[in-house]
BATORTOR-814075 format. One record per residue: residue in three letters; x, y, z of N, C-alpha, C, O in turn. Coordinates in steps of 0.2 Angstrom, whole numbers, plus 5000, padded with zeros to 4 digits. Layout:
ALAXYZXYZXYZXYZ;...
! end
This chain:
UNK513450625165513950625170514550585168514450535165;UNK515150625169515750565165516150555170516050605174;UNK516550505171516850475178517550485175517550505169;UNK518350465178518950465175518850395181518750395187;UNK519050325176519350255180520150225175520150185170;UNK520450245177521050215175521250235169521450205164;UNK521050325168521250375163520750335157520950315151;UNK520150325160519750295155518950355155518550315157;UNK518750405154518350445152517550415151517150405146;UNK517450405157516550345155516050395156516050435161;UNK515450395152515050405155514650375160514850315161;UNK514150395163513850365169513150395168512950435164;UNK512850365173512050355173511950385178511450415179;UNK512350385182512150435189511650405195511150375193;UNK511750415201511350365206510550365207510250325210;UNK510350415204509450435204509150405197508650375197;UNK509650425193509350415185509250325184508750295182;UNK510050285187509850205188509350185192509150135190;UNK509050215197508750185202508150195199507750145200;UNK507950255196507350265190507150225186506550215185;UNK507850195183507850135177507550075181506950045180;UNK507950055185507849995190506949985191506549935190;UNK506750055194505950035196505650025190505349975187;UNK505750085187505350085180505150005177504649975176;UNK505849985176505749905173505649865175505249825172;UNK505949845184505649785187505049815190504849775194;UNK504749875191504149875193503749875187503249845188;UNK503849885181503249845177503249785174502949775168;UNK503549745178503849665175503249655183502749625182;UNK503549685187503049655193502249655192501849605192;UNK502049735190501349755187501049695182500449665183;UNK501349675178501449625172501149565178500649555179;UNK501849535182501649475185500949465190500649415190;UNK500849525194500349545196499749545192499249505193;UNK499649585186498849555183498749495180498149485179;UNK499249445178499149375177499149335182499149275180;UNK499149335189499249305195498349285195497849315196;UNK498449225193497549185195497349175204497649155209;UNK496649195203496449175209496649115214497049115218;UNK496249065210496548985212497148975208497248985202;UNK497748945212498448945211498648895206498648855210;UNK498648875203498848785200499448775196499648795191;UNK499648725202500448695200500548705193500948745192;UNK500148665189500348655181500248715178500448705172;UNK500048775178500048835175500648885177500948915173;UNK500748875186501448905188502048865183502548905181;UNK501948795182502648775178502448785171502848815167;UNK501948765168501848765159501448815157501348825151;UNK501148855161500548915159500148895155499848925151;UNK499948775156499448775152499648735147499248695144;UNK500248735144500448675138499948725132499648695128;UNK499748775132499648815124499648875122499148905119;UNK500448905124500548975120500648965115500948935112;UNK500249045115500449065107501249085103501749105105;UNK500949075098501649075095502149125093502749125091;UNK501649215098502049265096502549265104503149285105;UNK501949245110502449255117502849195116503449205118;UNK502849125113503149065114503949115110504549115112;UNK503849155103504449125101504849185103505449175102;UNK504749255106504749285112505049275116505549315116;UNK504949225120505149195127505849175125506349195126;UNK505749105119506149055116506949075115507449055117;UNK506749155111507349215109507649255115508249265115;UNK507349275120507449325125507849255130508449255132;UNK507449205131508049145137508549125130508449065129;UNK508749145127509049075124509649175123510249165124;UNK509549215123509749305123509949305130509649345133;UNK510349295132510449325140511149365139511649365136;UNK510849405145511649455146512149425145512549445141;UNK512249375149513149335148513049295141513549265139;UNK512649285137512949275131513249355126513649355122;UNK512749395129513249445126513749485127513949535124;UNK514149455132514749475137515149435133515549455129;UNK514949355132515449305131515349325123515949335121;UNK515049335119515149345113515649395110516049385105;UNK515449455115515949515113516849495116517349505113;UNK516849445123517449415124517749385118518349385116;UNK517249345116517549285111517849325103518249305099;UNK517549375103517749435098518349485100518549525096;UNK518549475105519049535108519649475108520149505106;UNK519649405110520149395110520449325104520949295103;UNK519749315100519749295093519849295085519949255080;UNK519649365088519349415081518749405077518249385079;UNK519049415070518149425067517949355066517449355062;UNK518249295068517749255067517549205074517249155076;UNK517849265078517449225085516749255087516449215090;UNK516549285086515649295087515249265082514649255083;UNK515649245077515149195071515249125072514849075071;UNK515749125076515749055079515349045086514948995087;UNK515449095090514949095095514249105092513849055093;UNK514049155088513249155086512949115083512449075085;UNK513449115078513049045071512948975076512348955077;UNK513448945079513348885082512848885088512548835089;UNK512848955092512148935095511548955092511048965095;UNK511448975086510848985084510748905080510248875081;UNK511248875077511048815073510748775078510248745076;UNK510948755086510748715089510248725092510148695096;UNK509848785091509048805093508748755087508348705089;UNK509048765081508448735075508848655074508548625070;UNK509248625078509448565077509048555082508848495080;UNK508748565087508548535092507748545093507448545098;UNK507548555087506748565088506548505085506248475089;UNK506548465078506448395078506548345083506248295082;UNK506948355088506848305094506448335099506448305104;UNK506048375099505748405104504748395099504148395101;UNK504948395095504348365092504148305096503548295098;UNK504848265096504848205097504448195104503948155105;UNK504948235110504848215117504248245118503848215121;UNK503848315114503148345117502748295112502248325110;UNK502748235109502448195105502348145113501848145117;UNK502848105113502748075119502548095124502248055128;UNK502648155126502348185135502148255134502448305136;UNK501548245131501148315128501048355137501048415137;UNK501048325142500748365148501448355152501448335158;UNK502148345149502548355154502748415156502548455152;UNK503248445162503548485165504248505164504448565163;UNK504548425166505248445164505448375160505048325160;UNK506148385158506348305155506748275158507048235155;UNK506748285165507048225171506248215171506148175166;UNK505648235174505148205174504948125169504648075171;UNK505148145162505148115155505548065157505248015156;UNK506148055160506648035160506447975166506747915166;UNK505848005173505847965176505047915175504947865178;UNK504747945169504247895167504747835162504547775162;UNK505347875158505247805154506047755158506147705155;UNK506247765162506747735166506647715174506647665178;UNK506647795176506647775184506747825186506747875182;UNK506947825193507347875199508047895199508247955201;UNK508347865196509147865195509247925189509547985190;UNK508847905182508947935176508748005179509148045179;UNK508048005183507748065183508348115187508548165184;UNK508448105195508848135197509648155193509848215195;UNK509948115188510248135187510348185182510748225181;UNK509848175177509548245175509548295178509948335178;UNK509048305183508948355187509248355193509048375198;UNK509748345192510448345196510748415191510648475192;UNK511148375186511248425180510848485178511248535177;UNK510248505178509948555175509948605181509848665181;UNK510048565188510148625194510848645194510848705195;UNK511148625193512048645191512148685187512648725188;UNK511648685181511848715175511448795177511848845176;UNK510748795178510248845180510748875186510648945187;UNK511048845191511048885196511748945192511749005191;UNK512348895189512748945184512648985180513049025178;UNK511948965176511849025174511449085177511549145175;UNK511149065181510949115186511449175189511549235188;UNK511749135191512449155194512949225188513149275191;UNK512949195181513449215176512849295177513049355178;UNK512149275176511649335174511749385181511349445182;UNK512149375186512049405190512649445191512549495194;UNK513349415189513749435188513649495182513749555183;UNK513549475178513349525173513149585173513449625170;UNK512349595178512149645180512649695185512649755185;UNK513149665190513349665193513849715191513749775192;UNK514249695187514749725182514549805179514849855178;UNK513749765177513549825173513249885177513249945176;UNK513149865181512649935188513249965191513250015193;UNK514049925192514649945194514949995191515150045194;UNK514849985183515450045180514850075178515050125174;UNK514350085178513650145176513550185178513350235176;UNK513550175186513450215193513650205196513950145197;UNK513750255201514050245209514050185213514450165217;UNK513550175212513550055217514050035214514250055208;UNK514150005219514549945219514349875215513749855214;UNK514949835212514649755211514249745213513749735210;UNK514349725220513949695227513349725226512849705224;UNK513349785228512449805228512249805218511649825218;UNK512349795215512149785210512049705206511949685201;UNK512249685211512149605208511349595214510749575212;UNK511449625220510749625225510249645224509749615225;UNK510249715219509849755215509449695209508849705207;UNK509849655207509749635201509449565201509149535197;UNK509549545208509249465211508549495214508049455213;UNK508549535217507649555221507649575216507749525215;UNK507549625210507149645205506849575200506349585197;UNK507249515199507049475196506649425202506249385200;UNK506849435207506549375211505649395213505149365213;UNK505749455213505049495216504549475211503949455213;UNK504849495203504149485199504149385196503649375192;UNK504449355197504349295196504249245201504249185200;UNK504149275205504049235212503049215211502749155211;UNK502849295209502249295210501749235205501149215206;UNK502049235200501449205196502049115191501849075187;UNK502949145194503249085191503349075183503549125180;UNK503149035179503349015174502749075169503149105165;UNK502249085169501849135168502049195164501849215159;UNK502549215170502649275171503149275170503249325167;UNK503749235170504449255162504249225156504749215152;UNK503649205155503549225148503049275144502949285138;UNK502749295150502749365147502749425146502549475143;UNK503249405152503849475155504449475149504649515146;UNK504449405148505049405138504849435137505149495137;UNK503949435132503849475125503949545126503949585122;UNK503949555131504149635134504949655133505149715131;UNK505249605134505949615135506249615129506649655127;UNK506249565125506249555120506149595117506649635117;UNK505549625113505649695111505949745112506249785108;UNK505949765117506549835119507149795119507549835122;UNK507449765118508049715120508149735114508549785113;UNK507949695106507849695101507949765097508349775092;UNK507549825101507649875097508149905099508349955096;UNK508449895105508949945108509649895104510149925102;UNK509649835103510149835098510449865091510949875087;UNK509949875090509649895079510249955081510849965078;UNK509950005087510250065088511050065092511550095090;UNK510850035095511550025099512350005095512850035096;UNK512249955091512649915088513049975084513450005087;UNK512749995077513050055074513250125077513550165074;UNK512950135084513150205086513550195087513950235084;UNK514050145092514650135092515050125090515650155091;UNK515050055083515450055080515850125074516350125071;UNK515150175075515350225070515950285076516450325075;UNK515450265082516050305087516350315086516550365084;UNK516850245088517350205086517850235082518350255083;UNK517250235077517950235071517550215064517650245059;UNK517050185064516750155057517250105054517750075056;UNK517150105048517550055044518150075044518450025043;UNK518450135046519250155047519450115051520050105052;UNK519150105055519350075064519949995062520349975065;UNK519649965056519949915054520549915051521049885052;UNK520649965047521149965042521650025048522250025046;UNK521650055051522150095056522350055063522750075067;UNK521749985063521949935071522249875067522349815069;UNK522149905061522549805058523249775063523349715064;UNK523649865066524349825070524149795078524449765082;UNK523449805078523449775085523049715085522749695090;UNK523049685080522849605078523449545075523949545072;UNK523249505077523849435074523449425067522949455066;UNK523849375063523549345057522849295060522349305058;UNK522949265064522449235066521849275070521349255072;UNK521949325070521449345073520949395067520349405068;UNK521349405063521049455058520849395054520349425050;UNK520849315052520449275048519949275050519749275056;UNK519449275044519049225046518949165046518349155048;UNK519349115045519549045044520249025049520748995047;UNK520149065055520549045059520448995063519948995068;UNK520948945062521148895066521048895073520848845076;UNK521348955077521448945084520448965087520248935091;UNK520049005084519349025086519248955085519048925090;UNK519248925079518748845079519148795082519048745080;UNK519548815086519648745090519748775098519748735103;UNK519748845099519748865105519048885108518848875114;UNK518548905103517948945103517548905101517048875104;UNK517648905095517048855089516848785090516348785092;UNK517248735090517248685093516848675099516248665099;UNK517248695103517048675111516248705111515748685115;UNK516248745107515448775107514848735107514348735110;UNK515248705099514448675095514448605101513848585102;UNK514948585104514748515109514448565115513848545116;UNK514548615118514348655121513348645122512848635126;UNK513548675116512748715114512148665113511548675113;UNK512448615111512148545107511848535114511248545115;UNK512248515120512248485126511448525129510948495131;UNK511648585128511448655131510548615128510048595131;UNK510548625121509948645120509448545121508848525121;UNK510048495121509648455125509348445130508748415131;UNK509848475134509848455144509648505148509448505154;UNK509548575143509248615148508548625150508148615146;UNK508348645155507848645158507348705154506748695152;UNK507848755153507348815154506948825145506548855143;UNK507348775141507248745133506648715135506148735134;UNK506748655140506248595138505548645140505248665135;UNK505348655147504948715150504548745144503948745143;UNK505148785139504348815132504348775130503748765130;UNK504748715127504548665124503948635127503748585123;UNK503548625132503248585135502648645136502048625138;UNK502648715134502248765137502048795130501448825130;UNK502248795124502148815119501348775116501148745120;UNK501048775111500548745106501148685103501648695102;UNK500848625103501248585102501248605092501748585089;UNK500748625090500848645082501248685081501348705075;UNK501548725087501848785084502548755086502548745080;UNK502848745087503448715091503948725083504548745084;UNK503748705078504248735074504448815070504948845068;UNK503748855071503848905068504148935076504448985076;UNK503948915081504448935087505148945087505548995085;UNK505348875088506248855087506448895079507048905079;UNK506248915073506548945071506449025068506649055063;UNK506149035071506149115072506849135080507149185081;UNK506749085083507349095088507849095088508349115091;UNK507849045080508749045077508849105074509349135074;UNK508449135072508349185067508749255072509149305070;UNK508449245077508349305080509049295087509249345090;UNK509049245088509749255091510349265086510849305088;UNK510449225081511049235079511049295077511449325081;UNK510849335074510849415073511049445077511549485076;UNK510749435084510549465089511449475090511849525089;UNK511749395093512349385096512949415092513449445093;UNK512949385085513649385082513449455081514049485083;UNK512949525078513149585081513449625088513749675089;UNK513149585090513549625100514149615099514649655100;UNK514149525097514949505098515449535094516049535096;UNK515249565087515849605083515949685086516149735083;UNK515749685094515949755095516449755099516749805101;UNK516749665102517149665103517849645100518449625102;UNK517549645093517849655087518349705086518949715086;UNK517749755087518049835085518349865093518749915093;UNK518249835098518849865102519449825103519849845107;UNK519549755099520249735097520449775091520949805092;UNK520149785087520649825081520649915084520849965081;UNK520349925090520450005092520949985098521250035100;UNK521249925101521749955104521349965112521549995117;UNK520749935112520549955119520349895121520149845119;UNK520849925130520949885135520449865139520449915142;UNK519949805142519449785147519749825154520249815155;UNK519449845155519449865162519649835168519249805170;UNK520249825172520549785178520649715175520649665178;UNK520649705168520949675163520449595163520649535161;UNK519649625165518949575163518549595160518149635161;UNK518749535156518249545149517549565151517349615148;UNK517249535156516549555156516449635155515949665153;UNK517049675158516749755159516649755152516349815150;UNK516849725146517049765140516449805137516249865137;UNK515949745134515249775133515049855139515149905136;UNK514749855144514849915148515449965147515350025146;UNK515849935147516349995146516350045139516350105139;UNK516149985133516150025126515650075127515650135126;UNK515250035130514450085130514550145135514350195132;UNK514850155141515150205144515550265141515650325143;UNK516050215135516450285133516050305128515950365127;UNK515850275124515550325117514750295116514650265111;UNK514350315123513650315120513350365124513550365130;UNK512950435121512950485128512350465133512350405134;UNK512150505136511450495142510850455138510950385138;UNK510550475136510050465133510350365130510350325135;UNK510750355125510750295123510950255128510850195127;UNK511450295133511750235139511150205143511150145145;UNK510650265143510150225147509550175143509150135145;UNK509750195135509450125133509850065132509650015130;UNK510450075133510750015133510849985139510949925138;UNK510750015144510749985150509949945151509849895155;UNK509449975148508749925149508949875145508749815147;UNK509149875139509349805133509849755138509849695139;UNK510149805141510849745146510249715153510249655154;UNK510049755155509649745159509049685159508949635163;UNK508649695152508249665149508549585150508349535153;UNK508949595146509249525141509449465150509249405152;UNK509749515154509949445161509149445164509049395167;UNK508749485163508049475166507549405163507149375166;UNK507749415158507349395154507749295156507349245156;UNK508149285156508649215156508749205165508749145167;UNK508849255168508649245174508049235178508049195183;UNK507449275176506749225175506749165176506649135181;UNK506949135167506949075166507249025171507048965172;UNK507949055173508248985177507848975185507848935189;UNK507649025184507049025194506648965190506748915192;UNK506148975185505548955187505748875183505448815182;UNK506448885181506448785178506748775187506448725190;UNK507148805190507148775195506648765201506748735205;UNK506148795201505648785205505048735202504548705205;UNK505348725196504948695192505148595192504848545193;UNK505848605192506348545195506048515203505948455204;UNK506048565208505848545214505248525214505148475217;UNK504748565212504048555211504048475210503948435214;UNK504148465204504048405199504448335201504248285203;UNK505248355200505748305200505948265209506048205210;UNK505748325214505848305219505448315223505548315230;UNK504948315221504448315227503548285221503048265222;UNK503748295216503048285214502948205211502548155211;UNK503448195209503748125205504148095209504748075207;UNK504048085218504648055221504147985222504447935225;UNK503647975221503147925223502947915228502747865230;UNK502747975232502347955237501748025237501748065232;UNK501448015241500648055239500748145238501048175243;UNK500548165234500648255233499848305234499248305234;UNK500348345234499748405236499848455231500348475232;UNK499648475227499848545222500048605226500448645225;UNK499648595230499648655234500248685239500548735240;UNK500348615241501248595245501748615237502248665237;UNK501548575231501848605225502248665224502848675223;UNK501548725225501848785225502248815230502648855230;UNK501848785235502648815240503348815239503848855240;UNK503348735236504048705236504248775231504548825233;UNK503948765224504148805221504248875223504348915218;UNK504248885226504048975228504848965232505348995232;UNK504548905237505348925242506148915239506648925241;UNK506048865231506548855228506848925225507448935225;UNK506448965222506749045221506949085224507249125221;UNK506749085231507249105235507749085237508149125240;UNK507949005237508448985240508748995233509349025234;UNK508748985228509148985220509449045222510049035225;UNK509149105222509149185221509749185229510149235228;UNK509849165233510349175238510949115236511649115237;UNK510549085234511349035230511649075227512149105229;UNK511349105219511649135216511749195218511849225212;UNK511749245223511849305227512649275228513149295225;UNK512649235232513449185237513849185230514449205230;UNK513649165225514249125219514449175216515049185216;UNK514049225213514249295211514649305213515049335210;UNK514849315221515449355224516049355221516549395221;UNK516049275216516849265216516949295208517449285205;UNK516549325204516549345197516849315193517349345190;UNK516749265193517049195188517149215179516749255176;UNK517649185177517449215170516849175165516949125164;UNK516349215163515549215159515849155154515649095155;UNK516149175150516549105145516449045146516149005143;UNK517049055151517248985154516548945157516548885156;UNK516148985161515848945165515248905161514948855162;UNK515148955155514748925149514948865147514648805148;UNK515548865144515848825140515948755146516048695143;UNK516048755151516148695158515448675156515348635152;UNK515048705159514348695160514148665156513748635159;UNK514148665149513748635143514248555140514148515136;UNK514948575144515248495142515048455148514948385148;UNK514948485151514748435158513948395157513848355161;UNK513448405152513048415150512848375143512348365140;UNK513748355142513848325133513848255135513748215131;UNK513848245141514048155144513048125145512848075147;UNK512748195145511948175145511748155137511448095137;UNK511848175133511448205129511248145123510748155119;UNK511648095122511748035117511247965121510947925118;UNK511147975129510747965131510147975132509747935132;UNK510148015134509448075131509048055126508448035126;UNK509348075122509048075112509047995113508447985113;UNK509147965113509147885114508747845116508547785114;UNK508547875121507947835126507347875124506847865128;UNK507247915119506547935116506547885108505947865106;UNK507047875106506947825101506947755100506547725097;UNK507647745105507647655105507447655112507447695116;UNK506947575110506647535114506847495121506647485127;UNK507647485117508147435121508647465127508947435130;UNK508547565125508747585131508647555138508047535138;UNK508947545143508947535150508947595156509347635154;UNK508647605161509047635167509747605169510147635166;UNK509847585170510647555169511247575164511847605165;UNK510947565159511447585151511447655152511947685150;UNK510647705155510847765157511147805160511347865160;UNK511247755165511447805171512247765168512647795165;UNK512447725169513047685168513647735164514147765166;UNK513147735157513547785154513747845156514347855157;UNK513047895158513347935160513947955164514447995162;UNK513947915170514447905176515047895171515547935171;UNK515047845167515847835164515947885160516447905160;UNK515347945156515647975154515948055156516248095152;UNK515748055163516048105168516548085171516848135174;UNK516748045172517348005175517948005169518547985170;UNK517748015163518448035158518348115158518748155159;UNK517648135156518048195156518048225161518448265158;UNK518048235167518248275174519148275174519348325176;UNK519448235173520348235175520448255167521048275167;UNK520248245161520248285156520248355156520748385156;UNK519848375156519648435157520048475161520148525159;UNK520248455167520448505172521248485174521648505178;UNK521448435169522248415166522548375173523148375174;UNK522148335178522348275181522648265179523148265183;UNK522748245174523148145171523548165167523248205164;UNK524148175164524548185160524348165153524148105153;UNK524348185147524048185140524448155137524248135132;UNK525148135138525748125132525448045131524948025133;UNK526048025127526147965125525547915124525347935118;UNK525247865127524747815127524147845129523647825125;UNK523947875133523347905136523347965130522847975128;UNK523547965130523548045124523348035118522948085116;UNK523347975114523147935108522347905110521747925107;UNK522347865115521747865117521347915118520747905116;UNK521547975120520848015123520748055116520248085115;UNK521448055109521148075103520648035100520148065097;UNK520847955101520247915096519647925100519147925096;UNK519547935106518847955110518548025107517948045106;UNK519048045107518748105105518548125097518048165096;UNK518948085092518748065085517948065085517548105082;UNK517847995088517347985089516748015091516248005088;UNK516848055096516748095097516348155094515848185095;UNK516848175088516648215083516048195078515748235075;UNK516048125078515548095073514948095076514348095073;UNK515148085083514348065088513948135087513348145088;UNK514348195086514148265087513648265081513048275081;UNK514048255074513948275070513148215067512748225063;UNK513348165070512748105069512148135070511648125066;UNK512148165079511448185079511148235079510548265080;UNK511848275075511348355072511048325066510648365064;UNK511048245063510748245057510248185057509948165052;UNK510248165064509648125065509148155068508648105069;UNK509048195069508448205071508048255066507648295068;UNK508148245059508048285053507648225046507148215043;UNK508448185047508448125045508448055045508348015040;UNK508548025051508447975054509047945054509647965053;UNK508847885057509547835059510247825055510847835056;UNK509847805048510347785043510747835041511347825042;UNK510547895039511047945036511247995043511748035042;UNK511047985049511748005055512147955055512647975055;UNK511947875054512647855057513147865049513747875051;UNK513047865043513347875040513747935041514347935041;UNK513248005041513648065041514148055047514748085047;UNK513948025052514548015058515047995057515548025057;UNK515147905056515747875053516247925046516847925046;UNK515747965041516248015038516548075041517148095039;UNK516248095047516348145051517148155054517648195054;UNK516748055057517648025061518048025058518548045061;UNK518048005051518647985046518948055045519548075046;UNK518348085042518948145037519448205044519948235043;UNK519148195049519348215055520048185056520548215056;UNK520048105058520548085061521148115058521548135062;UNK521448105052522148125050522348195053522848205054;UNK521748245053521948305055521848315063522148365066;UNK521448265066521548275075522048215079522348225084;UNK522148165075522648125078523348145080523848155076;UNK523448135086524148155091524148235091524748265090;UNK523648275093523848335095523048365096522948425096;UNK522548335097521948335099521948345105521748405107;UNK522148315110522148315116522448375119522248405124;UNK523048405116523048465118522648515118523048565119;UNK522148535118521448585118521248525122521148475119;UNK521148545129520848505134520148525134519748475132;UNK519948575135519248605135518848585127518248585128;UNK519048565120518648555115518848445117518448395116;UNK519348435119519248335118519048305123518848245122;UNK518848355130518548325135518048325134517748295137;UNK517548375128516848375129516748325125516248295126;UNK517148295118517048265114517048215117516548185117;UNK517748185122517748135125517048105128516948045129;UNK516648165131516048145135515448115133515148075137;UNK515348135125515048125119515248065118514748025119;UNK515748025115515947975116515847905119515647845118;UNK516247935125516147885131515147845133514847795133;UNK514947925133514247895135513947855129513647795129;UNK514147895122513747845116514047765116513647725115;UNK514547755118514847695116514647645122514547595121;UNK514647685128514347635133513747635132513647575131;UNK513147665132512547665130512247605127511947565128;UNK512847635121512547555116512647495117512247445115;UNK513247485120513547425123513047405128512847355126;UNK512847415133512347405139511647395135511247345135;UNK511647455130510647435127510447365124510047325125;UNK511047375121511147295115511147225118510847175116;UNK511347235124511347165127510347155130510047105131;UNK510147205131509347195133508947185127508847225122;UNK508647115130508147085123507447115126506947075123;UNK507247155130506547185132506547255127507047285123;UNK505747265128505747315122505247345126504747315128;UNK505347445128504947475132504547505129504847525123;UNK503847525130502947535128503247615129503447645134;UNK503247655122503347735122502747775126502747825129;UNK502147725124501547755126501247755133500647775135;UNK501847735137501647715146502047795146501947825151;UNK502447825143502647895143501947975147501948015151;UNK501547955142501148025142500947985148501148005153;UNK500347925148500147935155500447935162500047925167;UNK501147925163501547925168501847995170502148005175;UNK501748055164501748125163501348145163501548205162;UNK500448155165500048185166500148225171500448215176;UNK499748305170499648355174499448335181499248275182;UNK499448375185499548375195498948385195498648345198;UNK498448465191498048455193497948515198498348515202;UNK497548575198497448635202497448625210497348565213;UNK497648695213498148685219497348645225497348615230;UNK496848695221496048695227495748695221495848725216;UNK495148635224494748625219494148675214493648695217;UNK494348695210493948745209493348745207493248695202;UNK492848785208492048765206491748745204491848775199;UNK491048705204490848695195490548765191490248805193;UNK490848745183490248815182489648795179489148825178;
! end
């Protein structure tokens, strides 16, 4: 079926054939969650499925959440309005920080082998304050990503069929809500390995059908006029300070502070934890910086996004030049991809309420009350992000906010699994000062010139060393981060001082990174106490089954 939208020639899926797709997948996502639903219900199985998967569903899941639809919208944008080195910046930098971020994760499931979330972690080794503000952040972050995965869907069920936005964002929340409700954390990870695979092969096929559609390799050399010099480098300047930059602080953040990371980290084999995290590297950057070169190829064709939002562009290419048969596997790959990360953000959020707000608040728990809570948190999540989708935000941006917002954690975070002389105080303190620079940074409050302007570059200098410190400490220890970091700051500053600040979105994240590290250390240093690592695991133990179950 081909549609005409603004002399734009699309194929279409047609309203039976989608509704087909729809059952087919969330009804065997559901079948799926249905035969692993255990008799006796227990809290700690619904949030970790037990602390010991295997290594093929862990690395699976790890790839498929870490894969979501708005990463491949935002990839193909960063390609359309970058060029050929904005998806390598998008890809490579979130694939590096899956494999930067698994030696620290050795670390935290070393200390709290039976934990749930890392506010929970956070409230064994500080308090109430750390904890909620963690899980303060990770509900912020999960409900926007929720949100972007649903906008996503929404866009995609829009220009493929006959629905509407609106009813395709609704289509796309009750088909994810229905099968993860039933069995929770479970059941988006082994609804990934499913997803995951067809995700996977529907790319292999998908990527070169079009770009050969297209045009193939001519598409380059006949679209070279509809490109700037900067957009045709690959060593362009404006991608790594618009895109690439703001990313790697972005993603850094992302893979400290997110919930739906810590969750497999804390649900995986703790021996397997590394052959996990890097086969995730492996298989996302593939995954993304190919999607994202196809918004490559509709900069050098000359083709416009539809009602002038990036998000349609993916959907759109696939509508003009992929016929029936492949539209509708690309719609299970697009489908797949927000299923599989929209899963995730339900069950860390119900996983957060379960734990951070109700299991860990100190006063007496019931597992059983547990799983309620958790169960009524996925419906209120899933109507949250029903309400937020309305406004179709752009996927990008709200990435890139979300994961700077999340840079003013992260220096304290990694901190207080190492040093001893960390504080609740030094933590929370930091934090607060370092959301209070970047918030009117960020969003251009405060005027950048003159005085203010010079300061928020050396924050930001700094900034850049803090980044670079802890991609290399947690590999190799104190001494050669802080080295690598001070080099980082220096060879940087002559080339970011007095015009840093201008790229609000890449100095306010640094600034956040900064701010916090600087306060942190200042507040720890003055505390001559030293905290017991090992009061961590037992202040982390498991809840414990919802009803007692039998002897055998």
């Amino acid at each position: 079926m081909r549609t005409r939208v603004d002399d734009l020639q699309l194929n279409s899926l047609g309203g039976p054939l989608t509704l087909a797709l729809l059952a087919v997948f969330f009804g065997g996502t559901l079948l799926i969650s249905i035969s692993i639903r255990q008799k006796k219900d227990d809290a700690d199985g619904y949030m970790t499925a037990g602390h010991g998967i295997g290594f093929g569903i862990s690395a699976a899941s790890m790839t498929a959440t870490w894969i979501w639809a708005a990463s491949m919208y935002a990839s193909a944008t960063s390609g359309y309005t970058y060029g050929v080195s904005g998806p390598i910046h998008y890809g490579l930098w979130g694939a590096l920080m899956i494999l930067f971020i698994y030696p620290y994760g050795l670390r935290i499931r070393k200390l709290a082998p039976n934990a749930h979330t890392l506010a929970e972690v956070m409230y064994a080794r500080h308090g109430r304050s750390s904890q909620l503000m963690l899980a303060g952040s990770n509900i912020l972050g999960s409900l926007i990503s929720l949100t972007s995965n649903f906008i996503a869907g929404g866009a995609l069920i829009s220009m493929l069929s006959p629905f509407s936005f609106s009813q395709g964002v609704a289509i796309i929340a009750a088909g994810v809500l229905l099968y993860t409700l039933w069995s929770g954390f479970r059941a988006s990870v082994l609804t990934d390995f499913v997803q995951v695979c067809a995700m996977l092969g529907a790319v292999v096929v998908i990527i070169p059908t079009v770009f050969f559609a297209v045009g193939g390799p001519q598409v380059f050399v006949e679209g070279a006029s509809h490109v700037t010099p900067e957009q045709a480098s690959f060593f362009s300047s404006q991608a790594f300070l618009n895109q690439g930059a703001p990313y790697i602080t972005a993603v850094l953040a992302y893979a400290i502070g997110n919930q739906t990371i810590a969750q497999r980290l804390f649900a995986v084999r703790e021996d397997l934890i590394k052959k996990t995290f890097l086969t995730a590297t492996v298989g996302y950057g593939a995954t993304i910086i190919g999607i994202g070169m196809l918004g490559v190829v509709a900069l050098y064709a000359g083709i416009k996004p539809m009602d002038g939002d990036p998000n349609n562009l993916i959907p759109q290419l696939a509508a003009t030049y992929l016929g029936p048969v492949l539209l509708a596997v690309f719609f299970v790959m697009i489908i797949g991809a927000l299923a599989s990360t929209a899963d995730s953000d339900l069950a860390a959020l119900s996983a957060i309420a379960m734990t951070d707000i109700y299991g860990r608040s100190g006063m007496p728990t019931n597992p059983k009350t547990m799983l309620l809570i958790g169960r009524a948190t996925m419906i209120i999540a899933t109507a949250a992000g029903l309400y937020f989708a309305g406004g179709r935000m752009n996927i990008l941006d709200l990435l890139v906010l979300v994961g700077a917002l999340w840079g003013a954690l992260v220096f304290p975070v990694i901190a207080s699994f190492y040093w001893d002389r960390v504080t609740n105080s030094a933590f929370t303190v930091s934090v607060l000062a370092a959301l209070a620079c970047f918030i009117p940074v960020r969003f251009g409050w405060i005027p950048m010139d003159g005085f203010i302007g010079y300061v928020s570059d050396i924050l930001a200098i700094i900034g850049v060393g803090t980044v670079a410190g802890l991609m290399v400490f947690g590999f190799f220890g104190r001494r050669p981060a802080i080295v690598v970091g001070i080099i980082a700051s220096i060879v940087t500053a002559p080339f970011a001082f007095g015009f840093l600040h201008d790229y609000a979105i890449l100095s306010s994240a640094l600034i956040a990174y900064s701010v916090s590290t600087l306060v942190c250390v200042a507040l720890s240093l003055r505390n001559k106490g030293r905290f017991d690592f090992s009061l961590i695991k037992v202040r982390t133990d498991d809840f414990g089954p919802a009803e007692k179950l039998p002897a055998e």
